[in-house]
N, C-alpha and C positions, 0 to 999 in steps of 0.2 A: 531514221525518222524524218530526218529533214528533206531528202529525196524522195520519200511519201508522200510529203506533203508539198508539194510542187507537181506532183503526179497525179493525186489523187485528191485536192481541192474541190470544194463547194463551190459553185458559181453563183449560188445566195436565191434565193426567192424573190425578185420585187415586188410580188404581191404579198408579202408576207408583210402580217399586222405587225411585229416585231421586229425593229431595226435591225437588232444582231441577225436576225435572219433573214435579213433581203442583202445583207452584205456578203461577198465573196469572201472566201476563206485564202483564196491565193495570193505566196509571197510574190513579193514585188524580185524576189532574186535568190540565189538558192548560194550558200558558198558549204562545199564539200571537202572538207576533210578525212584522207585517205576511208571515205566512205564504206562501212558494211554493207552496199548491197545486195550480195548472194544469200543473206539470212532464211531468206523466205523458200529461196529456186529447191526447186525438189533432186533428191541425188535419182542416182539409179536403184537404192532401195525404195523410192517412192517418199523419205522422209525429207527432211531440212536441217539445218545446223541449229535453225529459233526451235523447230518442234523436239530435239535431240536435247536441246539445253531445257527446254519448257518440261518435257518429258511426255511429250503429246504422244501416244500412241493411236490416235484414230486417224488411219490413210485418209479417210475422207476432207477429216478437218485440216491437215496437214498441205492435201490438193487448195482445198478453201485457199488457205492463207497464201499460199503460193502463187493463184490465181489472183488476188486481190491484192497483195501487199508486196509485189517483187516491181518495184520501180519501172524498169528499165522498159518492161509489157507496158505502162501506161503512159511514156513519154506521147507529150501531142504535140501539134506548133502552139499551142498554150501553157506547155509549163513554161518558168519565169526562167529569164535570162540566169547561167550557170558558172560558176568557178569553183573547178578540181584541183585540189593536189593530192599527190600518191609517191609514193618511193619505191621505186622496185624492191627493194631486199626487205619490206613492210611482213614481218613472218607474223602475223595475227590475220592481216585481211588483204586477198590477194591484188595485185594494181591490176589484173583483169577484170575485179568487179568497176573499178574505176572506169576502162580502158572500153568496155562493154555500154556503159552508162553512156558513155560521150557519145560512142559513134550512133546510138538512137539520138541521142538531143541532134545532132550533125544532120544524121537521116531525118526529124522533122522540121528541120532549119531552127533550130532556138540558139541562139547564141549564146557560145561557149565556149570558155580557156581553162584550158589544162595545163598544168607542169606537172612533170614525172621526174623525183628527180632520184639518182641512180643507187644513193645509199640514204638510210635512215630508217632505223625501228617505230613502229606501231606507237601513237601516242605524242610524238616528237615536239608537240606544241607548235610554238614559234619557232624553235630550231635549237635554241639552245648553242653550245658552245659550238654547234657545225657553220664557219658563215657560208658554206655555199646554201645550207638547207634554211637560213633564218632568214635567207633572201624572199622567201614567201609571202609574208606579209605585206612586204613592199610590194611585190606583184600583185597580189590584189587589192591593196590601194591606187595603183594605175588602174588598174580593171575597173574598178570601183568608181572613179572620176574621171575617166574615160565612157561610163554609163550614165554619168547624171548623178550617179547614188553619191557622193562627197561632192563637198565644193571644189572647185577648182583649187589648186596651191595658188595660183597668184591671186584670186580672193580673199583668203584664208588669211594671206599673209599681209594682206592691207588692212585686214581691220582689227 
């Protein structure tokens, strides 16, 4: 959902009589955790894993969603600056929905960091007792204050 909505934001009305609706819906930055993209992408039966768990049997509606809601189709150089991680041996969602995502943001220049890191199950949080995988966090507080988004640390720590 959060790679939805970096993809598929409102750029707001400014003629619109009401504020909330002349304001853009898009974030200022996307952070992705071993992301479910492929939800939507259609198999070779024509279905999805959302319409399979939803129980959608209508191929048309099924196309819809797939058309409209599969991220990676709607990357532009305006979705918001991105931070992935993913674990290869992630057996719920695979790190080529990851792997897929990035190289569109790459293809329409939006700036983007990845780490893939080589072990870790589905869900892993912060990392937990792994320290090579708890290192994430960290990584994206550099990402993070190397963008603007946090204050600098020598800021931070002066006041």
């Amino acid at each position: 959902m959060a790679a939805e909505t970096g993809t598929g934001f409102d750029a707001g009305n400014s003629g619109a009589a009401n504020a909330v609706d002349r304001a853009s819906s898009r974030p200022d930055f996307l952070i992705l955790g071993y992301p479910w993209l492929y939800a939507m992408r259609l198999d070779a039966r024509g279905t999805s894993e959302y319409c399979s768990a939803m129980r959608v049997s209508d191929a048309a509606l099924c196309r819809h969603f797939a058309e409209a809601y599969t991220p990676e189709q709607h990357v532009s150089a305006q979705t918001p600056p991105t931070f992935i991680f993913h674990t290869t041996t992630d057996d719920a969602v695979p790190v080529q929905c990851s792997l897929s995502f990035y190289t569109a943001l790459v293809h329409a220049n939006v700036p983007v960091e990845m780490h893939i890191f080589g072990e870790g199950r589905h869900g892993v949080g912060f990392g937990g007792d792994n320290p090579h995988l708890n290192q994430w966090p960290m990584l994206l507080e550099g990402w993070m204050r190397s963008r603007g988004l946090l204050t600098p640390v020598h800021e931070s720590a002066a006041q």
